[in-house]
C-alpha positions, 0 to 999 in steps of 0.5 A, a space after each residue: 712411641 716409647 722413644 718419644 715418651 723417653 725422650 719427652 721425660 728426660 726433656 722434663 727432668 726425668 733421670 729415668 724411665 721404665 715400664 712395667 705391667 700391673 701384674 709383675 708384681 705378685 708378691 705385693 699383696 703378701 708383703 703389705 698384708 704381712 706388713 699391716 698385720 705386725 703393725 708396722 704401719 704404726 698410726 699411718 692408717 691410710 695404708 691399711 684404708 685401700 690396702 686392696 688397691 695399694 696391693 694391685 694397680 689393677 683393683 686402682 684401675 682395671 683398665 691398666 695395662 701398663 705402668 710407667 715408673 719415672 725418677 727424678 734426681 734430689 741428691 744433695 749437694 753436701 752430706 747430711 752428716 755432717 750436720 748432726 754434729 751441730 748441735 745447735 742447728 735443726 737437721 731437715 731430711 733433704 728432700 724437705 728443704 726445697 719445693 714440695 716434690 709433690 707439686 713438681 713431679 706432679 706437674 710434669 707427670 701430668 704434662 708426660 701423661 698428657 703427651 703419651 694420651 695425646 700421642 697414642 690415643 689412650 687414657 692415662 692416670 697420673 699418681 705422685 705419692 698421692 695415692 694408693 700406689 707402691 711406687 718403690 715396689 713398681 719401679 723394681 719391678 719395672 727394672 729402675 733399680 731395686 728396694 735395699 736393705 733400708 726399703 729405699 729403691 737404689 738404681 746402679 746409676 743414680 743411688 737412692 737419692 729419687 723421688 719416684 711417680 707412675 703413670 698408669 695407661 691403658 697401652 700396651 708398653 713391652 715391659 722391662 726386666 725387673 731389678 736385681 738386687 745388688 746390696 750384697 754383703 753391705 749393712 751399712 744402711 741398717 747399721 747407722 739407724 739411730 733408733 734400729 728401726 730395721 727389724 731384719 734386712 728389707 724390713 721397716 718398722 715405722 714405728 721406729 723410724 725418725 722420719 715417721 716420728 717426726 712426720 707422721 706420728 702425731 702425738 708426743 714421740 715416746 721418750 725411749 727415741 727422744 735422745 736418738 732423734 738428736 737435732 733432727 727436726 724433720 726426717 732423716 737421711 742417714 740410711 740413705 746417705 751411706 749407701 755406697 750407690 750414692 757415688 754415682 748419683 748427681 745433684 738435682 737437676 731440676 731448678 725448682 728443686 733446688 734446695 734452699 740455703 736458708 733450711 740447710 742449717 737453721 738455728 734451733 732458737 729461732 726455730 723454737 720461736 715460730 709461731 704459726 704464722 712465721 712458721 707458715 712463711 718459712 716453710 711455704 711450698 715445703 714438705 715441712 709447712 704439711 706437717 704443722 707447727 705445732 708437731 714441727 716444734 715438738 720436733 724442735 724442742 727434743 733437738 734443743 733438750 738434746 743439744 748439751 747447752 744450758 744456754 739454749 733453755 731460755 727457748 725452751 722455758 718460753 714454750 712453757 707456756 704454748 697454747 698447744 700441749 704438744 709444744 708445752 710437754 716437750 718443752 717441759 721434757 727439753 727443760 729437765 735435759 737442760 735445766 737443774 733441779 732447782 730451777 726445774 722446780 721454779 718453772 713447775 711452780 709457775 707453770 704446771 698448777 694450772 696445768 689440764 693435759 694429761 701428757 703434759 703432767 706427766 711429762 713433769 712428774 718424770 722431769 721432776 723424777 729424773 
């Protein structure tokens, strides 16, 4: 049965496949309660709602008895790097410029479940980061890879560049052996965190993470990151693009995620001139379009105030004006990056008189401050 279910899974894309039972993981509860408890969840509260069941695939589902663990490839084809020297142009994390993997894995998780159901008789629960699962925590133990440094799963084969989902079924599968840890000596993943998100190696604190401020984190993102975000606009890759695994991973091969030409490298102008509509199209069946317009260009405008040229204010001053406040106060702040005091005062003049969001004024009283 197993072989058929391999076989079935790298028909489907799949670069992996383990398998692992739902108590191989003793240690969960005691690092997410700790985790929760320091905060480093930040306002991602949906961890903490049914942390009972994110600790145990059994309290998910008392009848698991096994749990499959499965990969899929993303790597992308050049490194995201190189784009952060354009200060002109919008980083988007990788995984985000292609087709929602939610609605890909998803697919074909239910497609290998229904195939193993079919097959053996037994009930099967499919889940793609779309519920409480742990799946980077499964898949160690499972022996797809380990967690690194950065918390990433690595496989010796396929580096960190996986999207990860799990089926749980109520046959009894042999299990793998669980991962080892081979990051050794390498800090390279902690080092070139922008905003030292990594409190101590294996160790996240959201709250300082880019691809949490700029997904998750709902509000205006604290002034002490907005320089570090620099031009990215949605996610960051830098802890998973230096990591020295990475040499034996291979692009995506799955079709439908493939990543789109027109989200490799975007302009920060034109960017900051999506209204929700044109944003909608743009982003349609991304990751992106799930975080909203309005948070997308806040995003975008800390990446105009942090790109160094004054021509590029003239976006800025245009959102000055935004029926969201969200957009106004960064605008506010990307214009006091880039505009001098004279003209600051002009726009204040014009702009904030009328003003009734609190964050938005104080985003001028510290830009009229600076």
């Amino acid at each position: 049965m197993r072989r058929l279910v391999e076989a079935r899974a790298r028909h489907l894309g799949f670069c992996g496949m383990r398998i692992t039972r739902p108590d191989r993981v003793p240690e969960l509860p005691g690092r997410l309660s700790a985790w929760l408890a320091a905060g480093a969840h930040g306002t991602m509260d949906w961890m903490a709602e049914r942390a009972d069941q994110r600790a145990s695939p059994a309290g998910l589902w008392p009848g698991v008895r096994s749990v499959l663990v499965l990969a899929m490839s993303y790597r992308p084809e050049e490194d995201p790097l190189t784009l952060l020297d354009r200060r002109d142009r919008g980083a988007i994390a990788a995984y985000a410029r292609r087709r929602d993997y939610h609605d890909v894995l998803k697919g074909k998780l239910k497609e290998l479940g229904g195939y193993l159901s079919a097959k053996g008789g037994q009930p099967v629960k499919v889940f793609c980061d779309t519920a409480p699962v742990m799946e980077k925590a499964l898949a160690e133990a499972a022996g797809l890879g380990w967690q690194g440094k950065h918390t990433v799963l690595i496989s010796r084969t396929h580096g960190n560049w996986l999207l990860l989902g799990a089926i749980y079924t109520s046959a009894d599968f042999e299990p793998d052996a669980p991962g080892r840890d081979r990051c050794g000596s390498c800090r390279a993943c902690l080092d070139i965190c922008p905003t030292d998100a990594f409190p101590a190696p294996y160790r996240l604190d959201a709250r300082r993470c880019i691809s949490y401020l700029t997904i998750e984190h709902p509000g205006p993102i604290p002034e002490e990151f907005r320089a570090a975000i620099g031009n990215r606009v949605f996610g960051c890759d830098d802890c998973l693009a230096v990591c020295p695994w990475n040499k034996f991973a291979r692009t995506a091969a799955e079709a439908r995620l493939a990543a789109r030409d027109d989200l490799a490298a975007p302009r920060l102008a034109e960017l900051a001139a999506l209204d929700d509509a044109a944003f909608r199209t743009l982003f349609a069946g991304t990751p992106v379009k799930r975080t909203g317009r309005d948070r997308f260009l806040r995003n975008v405008l800390i990446a105009l105030g942090n790109s160094g040229d004054p021509g590029l204010a003239g976006t800025a001053v245009d959102r000055l004006a935004d029926a969201s406040p969200l957009v106004r106060g960064m605008a506010v702040w990307a214009c006091g990056r880039l505009l001098g005091a004279e003209v600051l005062r002009g726009l204040h003049a014009r702009h904030a008189a009328g003003e009734a969001d609190p964050h938005v004024r104080a985003e001028w009283d510290r830009a009229l401050a600076a």
